[in-house]
C-alpha positions, -999 to +999 in steps of 0.1 A: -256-386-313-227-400-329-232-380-361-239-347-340-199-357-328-185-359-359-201-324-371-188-310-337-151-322-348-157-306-388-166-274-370-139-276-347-114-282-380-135-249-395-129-229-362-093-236-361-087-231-396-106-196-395-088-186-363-054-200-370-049-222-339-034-247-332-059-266-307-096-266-295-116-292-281-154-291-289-167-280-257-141-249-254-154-215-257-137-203-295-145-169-284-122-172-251-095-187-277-093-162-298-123-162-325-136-122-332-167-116-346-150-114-384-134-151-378-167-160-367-182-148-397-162-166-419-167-201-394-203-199-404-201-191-441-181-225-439-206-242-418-241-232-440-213-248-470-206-275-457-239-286-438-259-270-467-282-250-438-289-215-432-275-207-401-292-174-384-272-150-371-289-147-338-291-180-328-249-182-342-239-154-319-255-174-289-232-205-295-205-204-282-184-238-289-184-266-316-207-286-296-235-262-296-231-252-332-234-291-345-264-290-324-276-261-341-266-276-372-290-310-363-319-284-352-318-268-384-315-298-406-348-317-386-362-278-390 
């Protein structure tokens, strides 16, 4: 669980970074703060980088903080 946390807070960096903001906590919706579908796009070209997984684009579009995407992350490294 613990490691599921710490990718939650490396996507959160990612997010912000992508989005140019200057705050969001893992369970806030990065849509609502400001993340377009381009910004998102760019969130999870950094995510399959850095987490070395394929991320889907349907199952991406359907998360819709940090939290859920580390625990798409963990789903898709177990496979």
């Amino acid at each position: 669980m613990e490691h599921m946390a710490d990718d939650a807070d490396r996507i959160v960096e990612m997010i912000k970074r992508a989005g140019n903001l200057d705050a969001l906590k893992p369970d806030q919706n990065f849509y609502d703060a400001g993340i377009d579908s381009m910004k998102a796009l760019d969130v999870m070209l950094d995510m399959e980088n850095e987490f070395g997984v394929t991320v889907p684009d349907e199952r991406f579009v359907k998360a819709r903080t940090a939290t859920d995407l580390a625990a798409l992350v963990a789903a898709l490294r177990t496979g």
